[in-house]
N, C-alpha and C positions, 0 to 999 in steps of 0.2 A: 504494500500500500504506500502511496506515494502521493507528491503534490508538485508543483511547479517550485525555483527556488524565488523566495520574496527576498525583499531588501525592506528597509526601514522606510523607504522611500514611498512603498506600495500598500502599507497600510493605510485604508479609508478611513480610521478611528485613531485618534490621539490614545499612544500609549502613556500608561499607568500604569505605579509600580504599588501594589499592596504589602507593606510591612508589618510582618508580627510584631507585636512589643508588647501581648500579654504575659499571663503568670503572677498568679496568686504569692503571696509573699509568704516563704517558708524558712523561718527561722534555722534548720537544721541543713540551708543548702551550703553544701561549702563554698562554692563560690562566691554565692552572696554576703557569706559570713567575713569569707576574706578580702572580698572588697569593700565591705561598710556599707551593702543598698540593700534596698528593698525592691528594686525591678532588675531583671538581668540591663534592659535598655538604656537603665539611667547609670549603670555603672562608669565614671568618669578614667577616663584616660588624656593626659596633660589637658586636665582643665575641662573636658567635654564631656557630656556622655557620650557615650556609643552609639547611641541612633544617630546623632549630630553626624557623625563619620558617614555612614551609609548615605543619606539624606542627600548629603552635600555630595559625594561622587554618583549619585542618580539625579542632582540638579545638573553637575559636572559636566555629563554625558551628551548633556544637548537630545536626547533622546525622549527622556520622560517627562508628560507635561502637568502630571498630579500624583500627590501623595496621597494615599488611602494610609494612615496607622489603625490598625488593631490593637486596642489593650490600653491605650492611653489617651488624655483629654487635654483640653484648654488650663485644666485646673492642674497642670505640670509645669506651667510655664516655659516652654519649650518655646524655641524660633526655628521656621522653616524658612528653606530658599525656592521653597517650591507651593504651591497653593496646596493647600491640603486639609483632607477631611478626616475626622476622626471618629472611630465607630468602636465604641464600647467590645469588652471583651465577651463573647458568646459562649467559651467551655475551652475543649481542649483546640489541637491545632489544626484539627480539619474545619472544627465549627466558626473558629475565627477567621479561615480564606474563605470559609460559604460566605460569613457577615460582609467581609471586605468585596466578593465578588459581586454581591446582591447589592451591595451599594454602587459600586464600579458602575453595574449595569443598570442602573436608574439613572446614574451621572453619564454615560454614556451608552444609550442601548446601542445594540449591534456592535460592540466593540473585539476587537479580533484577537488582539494576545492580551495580556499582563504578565509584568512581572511580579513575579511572589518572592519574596525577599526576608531572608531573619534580622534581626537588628545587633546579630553577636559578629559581624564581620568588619569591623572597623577600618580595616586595613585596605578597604578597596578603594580604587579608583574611575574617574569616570571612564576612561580610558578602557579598563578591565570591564565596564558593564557595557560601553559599546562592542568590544571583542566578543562579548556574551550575545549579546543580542544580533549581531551580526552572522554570527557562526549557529545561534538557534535558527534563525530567519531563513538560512540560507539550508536546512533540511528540508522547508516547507511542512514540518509537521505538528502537528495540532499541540501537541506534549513534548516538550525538551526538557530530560532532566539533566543536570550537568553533573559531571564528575571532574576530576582533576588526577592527575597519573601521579602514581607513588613518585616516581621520579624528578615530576617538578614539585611536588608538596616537601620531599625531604633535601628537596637540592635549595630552596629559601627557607624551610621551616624545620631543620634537622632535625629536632626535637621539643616537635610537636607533641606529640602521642595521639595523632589520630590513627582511627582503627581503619584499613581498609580492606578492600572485596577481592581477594583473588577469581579471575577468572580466565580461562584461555590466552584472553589478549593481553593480559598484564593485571596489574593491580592496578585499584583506583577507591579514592577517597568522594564521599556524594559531596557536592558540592551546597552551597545554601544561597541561591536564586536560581529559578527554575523560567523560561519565558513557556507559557501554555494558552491556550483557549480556553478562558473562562468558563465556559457553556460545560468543558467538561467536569467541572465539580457541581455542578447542577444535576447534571444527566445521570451520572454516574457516582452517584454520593455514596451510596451504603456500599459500593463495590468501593471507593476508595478509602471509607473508613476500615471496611474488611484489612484491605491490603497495609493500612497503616497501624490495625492491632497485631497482625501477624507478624509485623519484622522481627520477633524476637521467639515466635516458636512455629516450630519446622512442621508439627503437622498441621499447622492454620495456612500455613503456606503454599504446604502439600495440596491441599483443596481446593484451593485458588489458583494454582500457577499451575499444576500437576504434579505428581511424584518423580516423574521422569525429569521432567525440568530442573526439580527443586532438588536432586539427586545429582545430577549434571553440575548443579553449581557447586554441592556441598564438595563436591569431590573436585573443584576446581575446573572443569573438562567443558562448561558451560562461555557460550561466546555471545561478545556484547551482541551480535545479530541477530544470534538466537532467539536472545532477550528480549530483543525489540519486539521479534515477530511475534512471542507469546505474550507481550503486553496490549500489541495492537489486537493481536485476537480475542484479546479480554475486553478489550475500552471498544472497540470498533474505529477508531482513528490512528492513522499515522502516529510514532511516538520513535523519537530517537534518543540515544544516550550522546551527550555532547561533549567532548573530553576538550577543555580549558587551557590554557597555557599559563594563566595566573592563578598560584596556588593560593594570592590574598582571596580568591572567592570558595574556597573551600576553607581557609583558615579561622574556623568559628572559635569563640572565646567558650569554653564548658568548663573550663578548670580551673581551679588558681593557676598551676604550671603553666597554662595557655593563657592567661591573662595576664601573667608576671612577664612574658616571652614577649606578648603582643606590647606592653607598656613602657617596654624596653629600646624593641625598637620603634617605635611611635616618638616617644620624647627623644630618644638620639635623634629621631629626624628635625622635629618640629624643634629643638633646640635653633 
């Protein structure tokens, strides 16, 4: 399944980029313990929080013409460089892109992609989200998820410790912005809630993806094309895996160790 290749050029709807920034505050997280907040989004690095970073390389970009945040409000005090609407937090992280989508698509009906974006990547640039977008755009397909190759994640982020997927073609780390067609979290919702309780047990997986499939991967012998085509056989749309060359968009902050790394080199820069 397949589409023609777009450009940025050829979208009829102004892209929007939906950012998560919910998350109930849990005294017991360690990250948040070790950085002194109460939101993963407001955690400061020289001086800023974290969403600040993203925001300002999705203004950056020249690409994105609205912010949708999830999870956060007017009563943050926050400044954007981009118009943007803020939509209460709905549950966990499917039901917060449904919220952020259902708004998109009142703010803009008929609109063709979005970016879905986490607020723990600091380190990106605009630069690196037209790369993204550009390199989504240009599969033609409905669903890009991105990943990043072990090899460019550990050749900038040596130690990291993020966990990644062996598969055939190599190893890769998911990355955290995804360019999709909105419509398919609408269409397809209880199938993508399924598939986002299962990541973490193999016979929920089994059921959804097949045994064969999920047997293929475990034992590493499973190839990114593979992959693709039993996703689209699932979704019914086009879906590619999109491998990055900048490991800042797979570089998310989940740890102190990753937060210490990330603040590190941020203020040597920003110095």
């Amino acid at each position: 399944m397949s589409r023609p290749i777009l450009r940025f050029e050829d979208l009829s709807t102004p892209l929007a980029a939906i950012i998560g920034a919910g998350g109930s505050y849990d005294p017991g997280d360690p990250l948040l313990r070790h950085a002194g907040a109460r939101r993963k989004a407001l955690i400061r690095i020289a001086g800023k929080p974290m969403i600040a970073y993203v925001a300002q390389a999705l203004a950056d970009s020249g690409y994105i013409a609205h912010l949708i945040v999830v999870g956060l409000g007017q009563d943050h005090g926050l400044e954007f460089p981009l118009p943007v609407t803020f939509v209460p937090e709905a549950g966990g992280i499917l039901e917060n892109i449904l919220a952020g989508v259902q708004t998109l698509e009142r703010m803009i009906p008929g609109t063709e992609r979005v970016l879905q974006c986490s607020t723990d990547i600091p380190m990106v640039t605009g630069e690196m989200i037209r790369h993204l977008v550009d390199t989504s755009l240009a599969t033609g397909a409905d669903v890009c998820f991105t990943i990043v190759p072990r090899e460019t994640m550990e050749a900038r982020f040596p130690n990291s410790g993020r966990s990644f997927a062996r598969v055939r073609d190599g190893e890769f780390a998911g990355g955290d912005a995804h360019l999709v067609n909105p419509a398919i979290f609408r269409s397809h919702r209880q199938l993508i809630n399924d598939l986002m309780g299962a990541r973490k047990n193999n016979l929920k997986q089994a059921r959804i993806i097949g045994p064969r499939i999920l047997a293929k991967f475990l034992t590493h012998r499973l190839t990114i094309a593979e992959g693709e085509r039993k996703i689209e056989s699932i979704l019914g749309v086009p879906c590619r895996a999109v491998a990055v060359r900048y490991a800042e968009l797979g570089m998310d902050v989940d740890k102190p160790h990753q937060l210490d790394q990330v603040r590190a080199a941020m203020e040597g820069q920003l110095r």
